[in-house]
C-alpha positions as CSV (number, residue, x, y, z in Angstrom):
1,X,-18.0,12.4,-1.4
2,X,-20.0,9.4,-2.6
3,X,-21.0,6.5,-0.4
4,X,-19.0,3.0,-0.9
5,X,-21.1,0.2,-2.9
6,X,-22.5,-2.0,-0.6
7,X,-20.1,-4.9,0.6
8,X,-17.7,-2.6,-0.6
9,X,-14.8,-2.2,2.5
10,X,-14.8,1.3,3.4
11,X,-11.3,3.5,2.3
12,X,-10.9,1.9,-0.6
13,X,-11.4,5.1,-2.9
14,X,-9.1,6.9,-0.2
15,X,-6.2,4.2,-0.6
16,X,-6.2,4.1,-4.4
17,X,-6.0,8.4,-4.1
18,X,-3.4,8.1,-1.4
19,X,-1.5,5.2,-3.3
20,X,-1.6,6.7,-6.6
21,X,0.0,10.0,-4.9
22,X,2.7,8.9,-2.7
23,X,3.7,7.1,-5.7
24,X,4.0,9.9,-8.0
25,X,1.8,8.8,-10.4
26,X,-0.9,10.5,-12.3
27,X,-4.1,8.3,-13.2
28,X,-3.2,7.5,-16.4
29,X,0.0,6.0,-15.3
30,X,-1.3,3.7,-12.6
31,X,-4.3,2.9,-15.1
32,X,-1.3,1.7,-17.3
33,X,0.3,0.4,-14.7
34,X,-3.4,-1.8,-13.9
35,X,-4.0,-2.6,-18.0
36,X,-7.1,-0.5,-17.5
37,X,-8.9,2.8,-19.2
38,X,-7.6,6.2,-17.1
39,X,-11.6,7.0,-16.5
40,X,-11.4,4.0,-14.4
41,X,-9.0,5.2,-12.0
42,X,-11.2,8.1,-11.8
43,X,-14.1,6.0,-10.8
44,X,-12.0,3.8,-8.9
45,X,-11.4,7.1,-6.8
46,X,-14.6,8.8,-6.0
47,X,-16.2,5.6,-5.3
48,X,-18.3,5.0,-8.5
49,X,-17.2,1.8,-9.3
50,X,-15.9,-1.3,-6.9
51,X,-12.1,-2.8,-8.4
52,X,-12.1,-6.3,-9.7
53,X,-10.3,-8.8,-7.2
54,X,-7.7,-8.6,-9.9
55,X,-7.1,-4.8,-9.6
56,X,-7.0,-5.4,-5.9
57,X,-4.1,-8.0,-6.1
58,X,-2.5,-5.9,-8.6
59,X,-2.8,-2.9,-6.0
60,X,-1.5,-4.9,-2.9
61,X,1.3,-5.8,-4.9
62,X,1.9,-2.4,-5.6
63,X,1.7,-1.0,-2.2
64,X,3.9,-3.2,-0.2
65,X,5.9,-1.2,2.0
66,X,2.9,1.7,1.8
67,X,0.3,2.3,5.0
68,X,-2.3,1.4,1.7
69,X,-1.3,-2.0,1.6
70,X,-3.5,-3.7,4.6
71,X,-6.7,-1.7,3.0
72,X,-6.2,-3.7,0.2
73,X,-5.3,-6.9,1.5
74,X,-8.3,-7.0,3.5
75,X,-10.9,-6.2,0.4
76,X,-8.8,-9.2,-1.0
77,X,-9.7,-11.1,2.1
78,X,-13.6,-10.2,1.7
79,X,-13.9,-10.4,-1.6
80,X,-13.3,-14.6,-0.4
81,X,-9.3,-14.7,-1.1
82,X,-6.9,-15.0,1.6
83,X,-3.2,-14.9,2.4
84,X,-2.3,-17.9,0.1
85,X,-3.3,-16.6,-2.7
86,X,-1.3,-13.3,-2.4
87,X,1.6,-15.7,-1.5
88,X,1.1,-17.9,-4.5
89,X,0.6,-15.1,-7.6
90,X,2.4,-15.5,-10.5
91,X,5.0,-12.6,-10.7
92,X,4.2,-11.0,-7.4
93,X,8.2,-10.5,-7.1
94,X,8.2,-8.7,-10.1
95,X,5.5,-5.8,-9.1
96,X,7.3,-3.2,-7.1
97,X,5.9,0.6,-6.5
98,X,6.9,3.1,-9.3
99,X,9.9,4.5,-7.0
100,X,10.3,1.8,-4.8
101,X,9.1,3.8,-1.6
102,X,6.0,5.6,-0.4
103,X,5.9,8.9,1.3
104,X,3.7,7.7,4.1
């Protein structure tokens, strides 16, 4: 297993794995889901590469309602954004998990 970048929060790779699953989806679906290339997803997972603040908002957002979601929110936080700005996104209401529920 490959070390996290440095800064990076620790579990990140972990929650994107664990999100992507109790979700049902395979990579290439969440990578459609996050308007990025499939290898990313890969990378996202073993650790290779750190996701934008972007991707992270897009993740929280997606795992509301899933043990993943406070992992996210707090590289959110250290990456310098805070509670507001998940509050005030522009079509947060309309991101919702793949099935609605996690199996966590």
């Amino acid at each position: 297993m490959s070390q996290p970048q440095q800064g990076e929060p620790s579990g990140i790779p972990e929650a994107i794995r664990g999100l992507r699953r109790s979700l049902g989806l395979t990579q290439a679906q969440l990578a459609q889901k996050l308007l990025v290339r499939p290898n990313s997803i890969s990378r996202y997972e073993i650790g290779n590469v750190k996701p934008s603040p972007r991707i992270l908002l897009i993740l929280t957002l997606l795992a509301q309602g899933c043990g993943e979601h406070q992992v996210f929110a707090a590289a959110l936080s250290d990456a310098g954004f805070d509670s507001n700005f998940l509050a005030s996104s522009p079509h947060s209401d309309s991101i919702q998990p793949a099935r609605g529920d996690c199996n966590v």
